[in-house]
C-alpha positions in Angstrom: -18.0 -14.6 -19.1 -18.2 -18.2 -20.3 -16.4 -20.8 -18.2 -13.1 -21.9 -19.0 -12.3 -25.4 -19.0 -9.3 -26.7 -17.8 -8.2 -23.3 -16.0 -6.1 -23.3 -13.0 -3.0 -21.9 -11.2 0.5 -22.5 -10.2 2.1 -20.8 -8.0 5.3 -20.1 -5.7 6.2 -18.5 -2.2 9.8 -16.9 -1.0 9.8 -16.2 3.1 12.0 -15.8 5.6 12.0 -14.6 9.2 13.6 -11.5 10.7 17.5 -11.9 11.0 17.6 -13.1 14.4 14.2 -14.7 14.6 13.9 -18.9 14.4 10.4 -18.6 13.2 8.6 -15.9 10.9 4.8 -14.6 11.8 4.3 -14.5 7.8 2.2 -17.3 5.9 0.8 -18.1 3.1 -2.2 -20.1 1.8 -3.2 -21.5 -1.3 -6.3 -24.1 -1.3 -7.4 -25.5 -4.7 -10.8 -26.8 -4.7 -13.6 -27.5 -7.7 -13.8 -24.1 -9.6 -11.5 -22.4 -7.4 -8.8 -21.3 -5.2 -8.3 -19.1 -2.3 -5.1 -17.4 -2.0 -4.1 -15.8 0.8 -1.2 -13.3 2.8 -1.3 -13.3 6.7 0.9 -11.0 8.6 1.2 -11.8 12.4 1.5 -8.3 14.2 4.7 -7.9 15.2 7.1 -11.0 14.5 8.2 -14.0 16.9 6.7 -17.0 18.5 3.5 -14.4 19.3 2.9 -13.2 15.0 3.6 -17.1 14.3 0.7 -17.6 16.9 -1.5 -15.6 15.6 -1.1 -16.4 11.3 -1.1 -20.1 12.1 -4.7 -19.9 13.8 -5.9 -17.4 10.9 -4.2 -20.1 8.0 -5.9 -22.7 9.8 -9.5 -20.9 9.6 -8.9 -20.2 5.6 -7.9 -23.8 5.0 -10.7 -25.4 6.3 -13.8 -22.7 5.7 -11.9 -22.2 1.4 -14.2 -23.8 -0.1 -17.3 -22.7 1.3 -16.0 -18.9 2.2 -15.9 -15.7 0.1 -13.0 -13.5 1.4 -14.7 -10.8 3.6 -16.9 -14.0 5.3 -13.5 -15.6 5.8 -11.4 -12.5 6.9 -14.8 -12.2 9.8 -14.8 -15.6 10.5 -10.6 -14.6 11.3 -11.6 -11.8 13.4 -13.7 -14.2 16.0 -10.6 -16.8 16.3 -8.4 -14.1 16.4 -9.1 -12.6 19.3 -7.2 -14.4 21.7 -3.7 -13.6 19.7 -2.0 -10.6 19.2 -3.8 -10.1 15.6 -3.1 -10.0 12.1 -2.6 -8.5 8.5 -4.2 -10.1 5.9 -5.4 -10.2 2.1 -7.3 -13.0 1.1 -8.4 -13.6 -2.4 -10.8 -16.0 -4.9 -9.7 -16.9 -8.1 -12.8 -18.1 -9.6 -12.0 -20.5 -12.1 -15.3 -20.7 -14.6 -16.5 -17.2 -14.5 -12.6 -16.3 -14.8 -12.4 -13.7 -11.9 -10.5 -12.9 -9.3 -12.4 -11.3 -6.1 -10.1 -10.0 -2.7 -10.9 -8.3 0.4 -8.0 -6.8 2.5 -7.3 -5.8 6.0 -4.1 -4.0 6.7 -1.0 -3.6 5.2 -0.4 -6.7 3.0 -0.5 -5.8 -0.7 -1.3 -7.3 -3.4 -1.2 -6.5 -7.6 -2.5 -8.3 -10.6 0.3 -8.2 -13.7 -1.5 -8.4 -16.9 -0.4 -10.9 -19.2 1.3 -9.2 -22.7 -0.7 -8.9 -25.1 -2.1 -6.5 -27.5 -5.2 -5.4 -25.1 -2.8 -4.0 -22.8 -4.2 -4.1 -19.9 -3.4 -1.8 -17.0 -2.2 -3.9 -13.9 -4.4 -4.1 -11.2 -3.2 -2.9 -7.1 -5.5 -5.1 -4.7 -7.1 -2.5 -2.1 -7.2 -3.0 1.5 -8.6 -1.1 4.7 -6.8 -0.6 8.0 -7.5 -2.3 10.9 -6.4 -5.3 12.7 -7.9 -8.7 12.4 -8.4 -10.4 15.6 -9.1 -6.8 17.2 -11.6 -4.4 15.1 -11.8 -4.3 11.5 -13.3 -1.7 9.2 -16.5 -2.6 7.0 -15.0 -4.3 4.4 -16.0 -5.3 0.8 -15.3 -7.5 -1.9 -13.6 -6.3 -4.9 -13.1 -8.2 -8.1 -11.5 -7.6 -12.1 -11.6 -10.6 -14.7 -8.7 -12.5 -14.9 -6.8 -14.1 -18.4 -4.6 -16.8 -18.9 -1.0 -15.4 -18.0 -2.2 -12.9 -15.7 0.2 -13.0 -12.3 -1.5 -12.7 -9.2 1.2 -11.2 -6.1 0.4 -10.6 -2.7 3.1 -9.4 -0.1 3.2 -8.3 3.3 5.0 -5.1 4.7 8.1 -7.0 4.6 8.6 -6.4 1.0 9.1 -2.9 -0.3 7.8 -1.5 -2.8 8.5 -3.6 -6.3 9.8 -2.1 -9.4 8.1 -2.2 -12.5 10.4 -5.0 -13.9 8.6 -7.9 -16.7 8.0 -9.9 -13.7 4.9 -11.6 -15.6 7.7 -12.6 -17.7 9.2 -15.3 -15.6 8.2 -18.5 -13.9 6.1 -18.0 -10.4 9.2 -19.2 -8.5 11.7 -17.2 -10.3 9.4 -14.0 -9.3 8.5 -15.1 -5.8 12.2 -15.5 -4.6 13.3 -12.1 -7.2 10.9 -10.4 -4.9 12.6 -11.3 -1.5 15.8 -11.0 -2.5 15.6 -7.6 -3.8 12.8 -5.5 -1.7 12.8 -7.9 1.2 13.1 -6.0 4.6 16.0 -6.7 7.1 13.5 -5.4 10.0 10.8 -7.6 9.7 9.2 -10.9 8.4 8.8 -11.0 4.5 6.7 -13.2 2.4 5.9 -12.9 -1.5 3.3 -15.5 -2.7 2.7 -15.8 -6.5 0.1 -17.6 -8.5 -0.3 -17.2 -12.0 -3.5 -18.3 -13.6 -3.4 -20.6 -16.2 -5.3 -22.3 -19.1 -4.3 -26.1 -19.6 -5.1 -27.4 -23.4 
């Protein structure tokens, strides 16, 4: 697919912690670099000072190995720092801004879909695939997945604190308006929840 100039993404996240908690082990990152962006869901296991622990040092790793990292050598790199915490969830995923494509690897339960934009192709949304395991621990052998990506498609990724979403026009609204939509309808009361969104855009 021919590159796509002036491509990018904008994007929203709705979190809180667990009633009762002061801090949540749920985070997000999004790091925009040349061509790209990785997007990512961390769940800390469990939830507390401990999960914090544990998706701060893997959010640290993504931010600074992004740019150079596909998602399974990033999730690996997580399981090596890992190791000293109590572990984590996480899906971690490439939008690829010239070949217009987004790539994902997944371990444990954070989800993750791709809305298609409307249009008159379509397009059957797409669920992001992960494999159990915990990262810090023992993963599975994982491997990358990837679908092609159009301006207006809405990329979601949510850990187990969310429920499972209806099948509202969510690609309808604003990344912000979805993100917190998300959290305030499915959003656990017994556990951390975090909804990141990114839609993928084309800029004239």
């Amino acid at each position: 697919m021919a590159p796509t100039r002036g491509t990018g993404i904008t994007y929203a996240v709705a979190e809180r912690p667990l009633p009762g908690e002061l801090v949540s082990g749920d985070r997000s990152v999004v790091v925009t670099f040349a061509g790209g962006a990785i997007l990512a869901a961390i769940d800390g296991l469990g939830h507390g000072p401990e999960a914090a622990d544990a998706s701060a040092v893997a959010a640290k790793t993504l931010e600074e190995l992004a740019e150079s990292g596909d998602p399974v050598a990033l999730i690996q790199e997580c399981l090596e720092r890992l190791r000293s915490t109590r572990g984590a969830a996480m899906t971690v995923a490439r939008v690829d801004f010239e070949k217009n494509a987004l790539s994902w690897a997944g371990v444990g339960n954070v989800e993750g879909i791709v809305l298609r934009a409307p249009g008159e192709s379509r397009r059957q949304n797409d669920a992001l695939m992960t494999r159990g395991g915990v990262v810090g621990f023992r993963i599975p052998q994982i491997r990358l997945s990837s679908v092609d990506l159009d301006a207006g498609d809405t990329i979601i990724l949510m850990t187990d604190g969310i429920g499972a979403i209806g099948h509202d026009p969510l690609h309808l609204a604003p990344p912000s308006e979805i993100a917190n939509d998300i959290l305030s309808r499915y959003g656990k009361e017994t556990d951390d929840a975090l909804v990141l969104v990114a839609r993928y855009e084309v800029r004239g």
